[in-house]
C-alpha positions, 0 to 999 in steps of 0.5 A: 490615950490622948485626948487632942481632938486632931488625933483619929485614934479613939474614933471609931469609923462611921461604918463600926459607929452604926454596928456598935449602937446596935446593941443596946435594946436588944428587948425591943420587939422588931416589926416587918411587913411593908412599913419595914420594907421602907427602911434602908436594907442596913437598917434592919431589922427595924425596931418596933419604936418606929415612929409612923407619923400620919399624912393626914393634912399633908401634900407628899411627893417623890420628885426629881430636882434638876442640878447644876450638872444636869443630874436629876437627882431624887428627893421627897417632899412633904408639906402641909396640904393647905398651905402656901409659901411655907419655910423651907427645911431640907433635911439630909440623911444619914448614910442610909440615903432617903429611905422611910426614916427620913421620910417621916421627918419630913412628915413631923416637919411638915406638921409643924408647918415646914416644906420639908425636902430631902434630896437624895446626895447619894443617887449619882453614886447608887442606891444606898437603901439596897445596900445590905452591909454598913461597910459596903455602903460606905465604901461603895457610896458614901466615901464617893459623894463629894463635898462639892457636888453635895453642898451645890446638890442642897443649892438646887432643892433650895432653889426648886422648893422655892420655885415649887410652892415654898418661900425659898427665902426663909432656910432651915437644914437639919441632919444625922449622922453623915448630914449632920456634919452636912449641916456644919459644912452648909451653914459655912457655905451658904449665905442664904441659910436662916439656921441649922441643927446638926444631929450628931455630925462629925467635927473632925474628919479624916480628910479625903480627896472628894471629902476635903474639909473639916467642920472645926476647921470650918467654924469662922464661915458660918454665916447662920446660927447652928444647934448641934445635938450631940449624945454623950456615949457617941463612940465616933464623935469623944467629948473631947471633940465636942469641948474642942469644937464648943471652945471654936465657937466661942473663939470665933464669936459665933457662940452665941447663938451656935451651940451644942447639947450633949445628952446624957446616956445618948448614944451615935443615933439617939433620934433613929426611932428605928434602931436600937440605938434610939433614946426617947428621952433624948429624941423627945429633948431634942426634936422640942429644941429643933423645933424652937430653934427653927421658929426662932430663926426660920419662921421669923417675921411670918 
């Protein structure tokens, strides 16, 4: 089978990608009640590895950020209760929209002294989190959020944060899955983004009208430093892509500081602590990564 990183053939699609991570763990006890209620109705049943980080310190909230097109679009923040002016981290979902997963990532970075935001890209277009069936929501949502609208939509959370008790000066974003390849496409975009780490984002996409760009394509834009993190068993993203995007990088003088970690035996969604999908030994690997990778670049001269 070919191996030429434009050829679509052996990925597999981002709705199949999902289902097929599913099956590993399977042992793994599953939990209900209302802590499960919180996660996307695609996402269940959720696994009893779901990490519940505590809000003890913290100051969260549902807000609503007034966009470009006069949309009011949703987004949760969380941020230390006794700090001001802390570094901005927007945090992009997967396709599952914000529901309790990546509520809880903006808790583990508010701990770590972020303004952690997490705008919902998909609101214009429906609920994501009540939708039951992974094809469905891809179909009906996802494939319907255009590149456009998503990259202005991360402008505006920016823009309010820091008008919102955050330094809007110091940027971080990070994202999984669908948000990962976001990640890519916004260090391209913005300017004003101190560093990125895209969790397992597509490099090479099917091209679509509202979805029109590519991130290997994108490579000779990015303006800020990006961590890709990558799982070795990831059946929509080959290794192949992977070594084509790695050899971009280095082509266009952005490798250092960009660059990527493939963890071993990680499967498409090793981080989602809520699936059977998650690694912990990769997730633990890589959030220390984030961590330091955001220090580096975000938090500098604080």
């Amino acid at each position: 089978m070919s191996q030429h990183p434009h050829d679509h053939s052996e990925r597999l699609p981002e709705d199949r990608n999902w289902i097929s991570s599913t099956g590993l763990n399977r042992r793994r006890l599953l939990i209900g009640g209302t802590f499960a209620a919180g996660f996307a109705a695609a996402c269940r049943p959720v696994s009893s590895s779901a990490i519940q980080t505590s809000a003890q310190g913290l100051a969260e909230e549902s807000v609503s950020i007034p966009t470009d097109d006069d949309f009011a679009m949703p987004a949760f923040v969380a941020r230390p209760a006794d700090t001001e002016n802390a570094p901005v981290i927007c945090v992009i979902h997967e396709i599952f929209g914000v529901h309790e997963w990546v509520r809880d990532i903006c808790r583990r970075f508010a701990k770590a002294g972020y303004y952690a935001i997490a705008p919902d890209l998909f609101a214009r277009h429906g609920d994501a989190t009540k939708i039951p069936e992974i094809k469905q929501l891809v179909d009906t949502i996802v494939s319907k959020a255009p590149d456009t609208q998503v990259l202005a939509d991360i402008d505006a959370a920016y823009a309010w944060a820091g008008s919102h008790g955050a330094n809007g000066t110091r940027r971080g974003i990070t994202g999984f899955c669908w948000g990962g390849r976001i990640v890519w496409l916004y260090a391209a975009h913005s300017p004003n983004l101190d560093a990125g780490v895209a969790f397992y984002g597509r490099l090479v996409s099917q091209k679509t009208a509202l979805q029109p760009l590519s991130v290997i394509e994108e490579v000779t834009k990015l303006k800020a430093p990006v961590l890709g993190q990558y799982g070795a068993l990831d059946k929509g993203i080959p290794l192949a892509d992977v070594d084509a995007m790695r050899a971009a990088l280095k082509q266009a003088g952005k490798s250092p500081p960009d660059e990527i970690t493939v963890h071993p035996g990680a499967d498409h969604g090793f981080m989602a602590d809520y699936r059977p999908s998650y690694d912990e030994a990769a997730a633990t690997a890589a959030w220390q990564a984030t961590l330091g990778w955001f220090d580096r670049y975000v938090k500098k001269g604080k």
